[in-house]
C-alpha positions in Angstrom: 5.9 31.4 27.7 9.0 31.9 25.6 10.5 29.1 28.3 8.9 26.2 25.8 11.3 26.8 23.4 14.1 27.1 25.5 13.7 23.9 27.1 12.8 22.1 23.8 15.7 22.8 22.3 17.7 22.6 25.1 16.9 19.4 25.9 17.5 18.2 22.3 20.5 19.5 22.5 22.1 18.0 25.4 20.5 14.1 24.9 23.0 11.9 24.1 24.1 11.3 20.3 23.5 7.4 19.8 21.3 5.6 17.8 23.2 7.6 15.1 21.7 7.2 11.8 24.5 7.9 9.2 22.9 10.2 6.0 23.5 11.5 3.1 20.9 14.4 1.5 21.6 13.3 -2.0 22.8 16.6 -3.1 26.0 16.1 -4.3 27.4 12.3 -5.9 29.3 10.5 -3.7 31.9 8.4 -4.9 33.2 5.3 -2.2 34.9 3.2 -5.3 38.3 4.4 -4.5 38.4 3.6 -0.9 37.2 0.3 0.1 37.7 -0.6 3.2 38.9 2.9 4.5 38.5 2.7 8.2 36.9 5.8 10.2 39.6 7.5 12.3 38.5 7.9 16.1 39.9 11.5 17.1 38.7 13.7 20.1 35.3 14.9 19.4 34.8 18.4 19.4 32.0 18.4 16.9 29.7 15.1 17.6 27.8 15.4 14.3 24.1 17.6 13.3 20.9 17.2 15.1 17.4 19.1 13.6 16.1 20.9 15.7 12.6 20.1 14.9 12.4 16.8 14.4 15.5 15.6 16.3 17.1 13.7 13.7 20.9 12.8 14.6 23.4 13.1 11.3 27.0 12.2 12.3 30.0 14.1 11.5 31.1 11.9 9.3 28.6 12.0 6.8 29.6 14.3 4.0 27.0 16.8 2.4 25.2 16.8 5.5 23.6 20.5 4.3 20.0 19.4 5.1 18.0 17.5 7.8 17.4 14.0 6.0 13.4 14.0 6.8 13.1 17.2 5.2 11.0 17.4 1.9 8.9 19.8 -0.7 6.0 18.8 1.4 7.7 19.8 4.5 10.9 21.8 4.3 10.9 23.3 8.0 13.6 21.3 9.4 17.0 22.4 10.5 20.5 20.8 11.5 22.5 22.4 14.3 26.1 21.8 15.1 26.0 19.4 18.2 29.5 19.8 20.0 31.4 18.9 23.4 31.1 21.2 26.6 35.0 21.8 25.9 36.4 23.5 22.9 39.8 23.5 22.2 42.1 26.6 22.4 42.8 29.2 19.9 45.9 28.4 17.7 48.0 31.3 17.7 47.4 32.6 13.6 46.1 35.9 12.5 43.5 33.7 10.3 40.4 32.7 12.2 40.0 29.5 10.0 43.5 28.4 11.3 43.0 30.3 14.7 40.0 28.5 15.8 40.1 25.5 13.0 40.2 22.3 15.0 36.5 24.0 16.6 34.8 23.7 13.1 32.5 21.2 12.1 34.3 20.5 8.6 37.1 20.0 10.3 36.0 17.2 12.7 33.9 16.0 9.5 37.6 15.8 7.4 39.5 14.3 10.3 36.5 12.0 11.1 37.4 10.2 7.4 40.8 10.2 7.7 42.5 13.7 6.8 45.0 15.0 9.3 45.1 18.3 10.8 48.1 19.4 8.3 45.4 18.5 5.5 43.2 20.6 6.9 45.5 23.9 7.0 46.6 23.0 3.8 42.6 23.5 2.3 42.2 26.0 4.8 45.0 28.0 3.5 43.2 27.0 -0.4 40.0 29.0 0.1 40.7 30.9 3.3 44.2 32.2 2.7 43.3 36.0 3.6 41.0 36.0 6.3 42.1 37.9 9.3 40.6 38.5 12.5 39.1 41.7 11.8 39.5 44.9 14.2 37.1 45.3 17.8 37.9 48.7 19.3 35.8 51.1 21.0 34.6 54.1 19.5 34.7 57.3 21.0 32.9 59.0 18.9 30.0 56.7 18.8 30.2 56.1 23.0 30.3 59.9 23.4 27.3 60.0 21.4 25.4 57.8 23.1 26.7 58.0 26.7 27.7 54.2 26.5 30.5 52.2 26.2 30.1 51.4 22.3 32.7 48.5 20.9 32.8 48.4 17.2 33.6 44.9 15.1 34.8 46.0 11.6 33.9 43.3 9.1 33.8 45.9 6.0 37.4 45.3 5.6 37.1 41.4 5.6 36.8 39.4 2.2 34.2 40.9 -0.2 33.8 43.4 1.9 31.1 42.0 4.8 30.9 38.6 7.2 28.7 36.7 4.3 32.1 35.1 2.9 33.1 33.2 6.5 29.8 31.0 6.4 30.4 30.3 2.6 34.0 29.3 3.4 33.1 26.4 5.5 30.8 24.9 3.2 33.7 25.6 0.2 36.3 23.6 2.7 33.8 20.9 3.2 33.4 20.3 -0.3 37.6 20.6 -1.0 37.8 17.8 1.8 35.5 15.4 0.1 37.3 15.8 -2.6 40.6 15.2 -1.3 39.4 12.0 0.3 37.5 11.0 -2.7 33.8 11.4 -1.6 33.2 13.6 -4.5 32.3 12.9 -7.7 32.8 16.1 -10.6 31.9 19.6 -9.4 28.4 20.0 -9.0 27.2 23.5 -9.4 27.1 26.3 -6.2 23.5 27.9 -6.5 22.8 30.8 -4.2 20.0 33.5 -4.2 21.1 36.7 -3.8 22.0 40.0 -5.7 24.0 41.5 -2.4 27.0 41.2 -0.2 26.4 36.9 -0.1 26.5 36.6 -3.7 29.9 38.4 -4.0 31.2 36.6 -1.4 30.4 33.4 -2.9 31.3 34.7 -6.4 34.9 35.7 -4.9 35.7 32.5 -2.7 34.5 30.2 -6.0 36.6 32.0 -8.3 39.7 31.0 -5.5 39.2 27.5 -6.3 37.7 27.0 -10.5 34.3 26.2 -8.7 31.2 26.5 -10.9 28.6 29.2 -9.5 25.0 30.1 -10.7 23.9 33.1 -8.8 19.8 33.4 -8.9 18.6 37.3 -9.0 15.6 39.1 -9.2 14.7 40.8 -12.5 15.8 44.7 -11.0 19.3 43.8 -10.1 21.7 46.4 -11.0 23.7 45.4 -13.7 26.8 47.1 -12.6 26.5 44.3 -9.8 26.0 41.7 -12.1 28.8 42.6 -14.3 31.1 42.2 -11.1 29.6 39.0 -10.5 30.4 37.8 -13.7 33.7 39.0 -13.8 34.7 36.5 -10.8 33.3 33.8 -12.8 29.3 33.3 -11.7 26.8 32.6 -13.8 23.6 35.4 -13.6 20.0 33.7 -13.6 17.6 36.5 -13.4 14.6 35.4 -12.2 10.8 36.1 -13.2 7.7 35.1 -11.7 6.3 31.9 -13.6 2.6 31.5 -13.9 2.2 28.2 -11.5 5.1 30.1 -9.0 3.8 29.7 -5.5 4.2 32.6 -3.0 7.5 33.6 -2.5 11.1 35.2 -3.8 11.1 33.7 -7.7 15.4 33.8 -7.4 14.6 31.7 -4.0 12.1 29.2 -6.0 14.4 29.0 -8.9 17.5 27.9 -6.3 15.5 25.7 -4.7 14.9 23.7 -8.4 19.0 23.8 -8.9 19.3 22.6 -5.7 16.6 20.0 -6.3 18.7 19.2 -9.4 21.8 18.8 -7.9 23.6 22.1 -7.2 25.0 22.2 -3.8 23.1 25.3 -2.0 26.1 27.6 -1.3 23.8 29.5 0.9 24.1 31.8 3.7 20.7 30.1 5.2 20.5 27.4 7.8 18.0 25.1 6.6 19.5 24.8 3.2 23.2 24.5 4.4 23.8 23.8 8.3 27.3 24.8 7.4 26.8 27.8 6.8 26.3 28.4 10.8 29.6 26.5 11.1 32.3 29.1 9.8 30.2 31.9 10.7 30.6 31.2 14.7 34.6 32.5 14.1 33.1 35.7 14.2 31.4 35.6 17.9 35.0 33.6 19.3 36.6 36.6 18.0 34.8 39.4 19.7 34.9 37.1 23.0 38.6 36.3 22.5 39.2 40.5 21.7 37.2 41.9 24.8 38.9 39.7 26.8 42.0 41.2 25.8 40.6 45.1 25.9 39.8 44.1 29.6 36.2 44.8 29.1 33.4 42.6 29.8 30.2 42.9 27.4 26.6 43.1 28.6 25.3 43.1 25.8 26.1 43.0 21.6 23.6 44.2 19.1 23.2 42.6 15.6 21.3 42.8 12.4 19.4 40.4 11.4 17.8 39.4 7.9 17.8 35.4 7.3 19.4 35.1 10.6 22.6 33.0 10.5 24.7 36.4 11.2 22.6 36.4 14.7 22.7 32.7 15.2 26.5 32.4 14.2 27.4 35.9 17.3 25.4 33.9 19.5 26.7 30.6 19.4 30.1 31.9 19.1 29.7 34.2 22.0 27.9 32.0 24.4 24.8 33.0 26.8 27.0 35.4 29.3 26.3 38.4 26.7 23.3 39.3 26.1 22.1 38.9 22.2 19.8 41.9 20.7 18.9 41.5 17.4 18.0 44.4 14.9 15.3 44.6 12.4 13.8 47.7 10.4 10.3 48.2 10.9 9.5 47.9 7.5 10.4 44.2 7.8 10.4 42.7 10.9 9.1 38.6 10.8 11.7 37.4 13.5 9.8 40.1 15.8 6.5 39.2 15.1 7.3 35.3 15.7 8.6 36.5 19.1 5.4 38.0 20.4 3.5 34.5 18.6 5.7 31.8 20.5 4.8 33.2 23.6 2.5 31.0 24.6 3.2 28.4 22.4 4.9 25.1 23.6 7.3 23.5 21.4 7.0 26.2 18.7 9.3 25.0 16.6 6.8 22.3 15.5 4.9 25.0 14.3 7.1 26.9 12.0 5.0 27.9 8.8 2.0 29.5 11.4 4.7 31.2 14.2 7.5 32.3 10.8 5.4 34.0 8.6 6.7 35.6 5.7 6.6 39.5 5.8 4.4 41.3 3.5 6.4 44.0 1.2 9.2 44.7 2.9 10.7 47.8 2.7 13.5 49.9 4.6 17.0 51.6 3.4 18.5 49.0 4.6 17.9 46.6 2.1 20.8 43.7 3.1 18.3 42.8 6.0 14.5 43.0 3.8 14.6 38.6 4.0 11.0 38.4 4.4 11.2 35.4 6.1 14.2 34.7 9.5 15.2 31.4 8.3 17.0 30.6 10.8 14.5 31.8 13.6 14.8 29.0 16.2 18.9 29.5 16.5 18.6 33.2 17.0 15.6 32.8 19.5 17.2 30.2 21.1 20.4 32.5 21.6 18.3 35.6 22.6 16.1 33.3 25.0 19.6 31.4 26.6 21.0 35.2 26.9 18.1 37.5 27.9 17.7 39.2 24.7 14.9 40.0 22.7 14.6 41.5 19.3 14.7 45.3 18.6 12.2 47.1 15.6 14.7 49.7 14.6 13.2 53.1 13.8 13.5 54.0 9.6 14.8 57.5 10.9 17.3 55.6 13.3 18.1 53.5 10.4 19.3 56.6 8.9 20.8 58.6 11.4 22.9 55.1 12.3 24.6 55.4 8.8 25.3 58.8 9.0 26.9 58.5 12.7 28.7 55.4 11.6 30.2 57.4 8.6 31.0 60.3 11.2 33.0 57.9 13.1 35.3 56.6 10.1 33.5 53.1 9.2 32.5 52.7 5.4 29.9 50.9 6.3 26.1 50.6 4.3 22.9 51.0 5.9 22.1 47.4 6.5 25.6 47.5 7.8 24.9 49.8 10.3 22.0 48.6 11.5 22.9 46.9 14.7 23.8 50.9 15.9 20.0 51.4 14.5 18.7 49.1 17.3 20.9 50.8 19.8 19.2 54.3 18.8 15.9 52.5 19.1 16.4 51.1 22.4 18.7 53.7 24.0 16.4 54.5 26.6 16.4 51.0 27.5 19.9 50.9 28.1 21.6 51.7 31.4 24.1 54.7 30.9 27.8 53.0 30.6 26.6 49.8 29.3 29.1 47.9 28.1 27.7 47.1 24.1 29.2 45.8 20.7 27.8 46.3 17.4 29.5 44.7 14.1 29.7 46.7 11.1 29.7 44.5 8.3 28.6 45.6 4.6 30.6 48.3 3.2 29.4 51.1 2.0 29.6 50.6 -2.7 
């Protein structure tokens, strides 16, 4: 049963961290010639370093550009590093920004302080890229509880920077990079590449801009060009992509990021495998909500959350912990995290197995579009989660897709379709629900 993954990565995830190989994926230059001799600094460690979760591989924290598992290659590309931290996590600083409130928790941080930089450093880059970030609203709504009998809590990311969550997994990776810098390890300014024509590629487009950091944004062919235009006024570089003749299967703006990456662009990525990052300043989202209902004196069951590549599920999760449960929300016109659900069932150790159990989903289509990935790249962290939890991933109607927006607009949240799709899956599975459930949904893409 759905036990074999548990355990797998379970177990990998509590053996000890020796035998540490130190690693560099080769992405980015790294320049030691101005620190000979540096010593590593030997702080408390929060963050221990990166460990794949499919082939078990250990990367310390100290190794800068740790975006990919080492062992992973064109051949075989389904590997994944996840954060490996202590039981403990230090407390949250008292500072309305959630990089400063929970920053000593980050993995950039313990990778900065691990070569030498001190915790004033930090700020001080921290305040660089992620100067207005602010922990974003949790309130209940009483117009959506009295609507569906339940005790509804709402997170309100449409108001945060670019307008959706996609900029606080890009700002880790941004502050990663500023730190090697700072401490030398970085050689020039290697390109950001990212695929996406939606709420990621403005974020990245707006946190680049912040700091004079090159950007080549990969689209398909039908992006709007009243998108584009924005893009380009915050300093990115448009690639629309066509399919080539010798393409294999697959997104041509993906294929065409993988080659920049490939040729050295540093994948500024809201997906797992190609940045582990990316999961690292995405998890100030789930200490929020836990840090919030605490303070609202209520006490979750359960939160509900879209899900298209999957590091938005996998961030809530691991922020939240396994004492709420994790849903996760996918339209039925595109639902692969789903379908690899009902496959691993019986499968032990499925990660092993990732091109037959992930299977890319054949012409996806819903309204809303944020969440069409045809593929859950990061699959094992949000099953893991739901697993640890007692979750299990929700199909949300089309017609509940709609009526969600419309009920989220009723209630006062400017929020998109794909924004509102975690309240689709609540529609969905109402009747699975007990009456005065205690449940959170995050609104996160505003409505353009």
């Amino acid at each position: 049963m759905i036990r074999s993954l548990r355990t797998s990565l379970v177990s990998g995830s509590l053996r000890a961290f020796g035998n540490t190989r130190r690693h560099s994926t080769g992405e980015a230059a790294i320049d030691q010639s101005n620190r000979p001799g540096l010593p590593r600094v030997t702080i408390d460690v929060v963050i221990a370093g990166f460990k794949c979760a499919v082939c078990g591989t250990d990367v310390d924290i100290g190794t800068p550009f740790a975006w990919r598992c080492p062992q992973a290659t064109a051949d075989d590309p389904y590997h994944v590093l996840h954060i490996v931290r202590s039981d403990s996590l230090p407390p949250a600083l008292d500072d309305p920004n959630p990089f400063l409130r929970y920053g000593p928790r980050l993995a950039w941080w313990a990778f900065a302080q691990a070569n030498g930089m001190t915790g004033d450093a930090c700020a001080a880059i921290t305040r660089e890229v992620a100067a207005d970030f602010v922990v974003t609203s949790f309130e209940r709504s009483d117009a959506l509880s009295s609507e569906l009998d339940l005790d509804l809590w709402v997170k309100d990311e449409t108001g945060n920077v670019a307008g959706s969550h996609k900029a606080r997994h890009l700002a880790s990776i941004l502050m990663h990079l500023r730190a090697a810098e700072s401490l030398g390890l970085l050689a020039g300014r290697p390109p950001l590449a990212i695929a996406s024509c939606g709420n990621a590629a403005l974020a990245a487009a707006t946190l680049a801009a912040r700091v004079d950091w090159p950007l080549d944004v990969y689209v398909p062919t039908w992006m709007d060009d009243a998108f584009g235009s924005e893009i380009e006024r915050l300093g990115g570089r448009i690639h629309r992509c066509e399919r080539r003749d010798h393409d294999p299967p697959g997104d041509p703006a993906m294929l065409r990021f993988r080659d920049a990456r490939d040729a050295g662009a540093i994948p500024f990525t809201v997906q797992g495998p190609e940045n582990a990052y990316c999961l690292d300043g995405g998890r100030t989202l789930g200490w929020e909500i836990a840090d919030q209902a605490v303070l609202a004196g209520v006490k979750l069951d359960r939160v509900v959350v879209q899900v298209g590549g999957g590091a938005f599920a996998a961030s809530v999760g691991a922020g939240l912990g396994h004492a709420v449960r994790l849903d996760t929300v996918q339209a039925e016109g595109c639902a692969p995290l789903a379908a690899t659900w009902d496959r691993i069932a019986s499968i032990e150790q499925p990660e092993r197995y990732w091109s037959q159990v992930m299977r890319p989903w054949p012409e996806p289509h819903s309204i809303a579009d944020g969440i069409l990935d045809d593929e859950t790249y990061d699959w094992i962290a949000v099953t893991e989660a739901m697993v640890e939890s007692g979750g299990r991933p929700i199909v949300a109607l089309e017609r509940d897709i709609v009526r969600a927006r419309q009920l989220a607009t009723d209630a006062g949240f400017a929020v998109s379709a794909t924004g509102a799709a975690g309240l689709a899956g609540v529609l969905t599975a109402r009747e699975h629900i007990h009456d005065g459930d205690h449940i959170a949904v995050v609104m996160s893409g505003v409505a353009r």
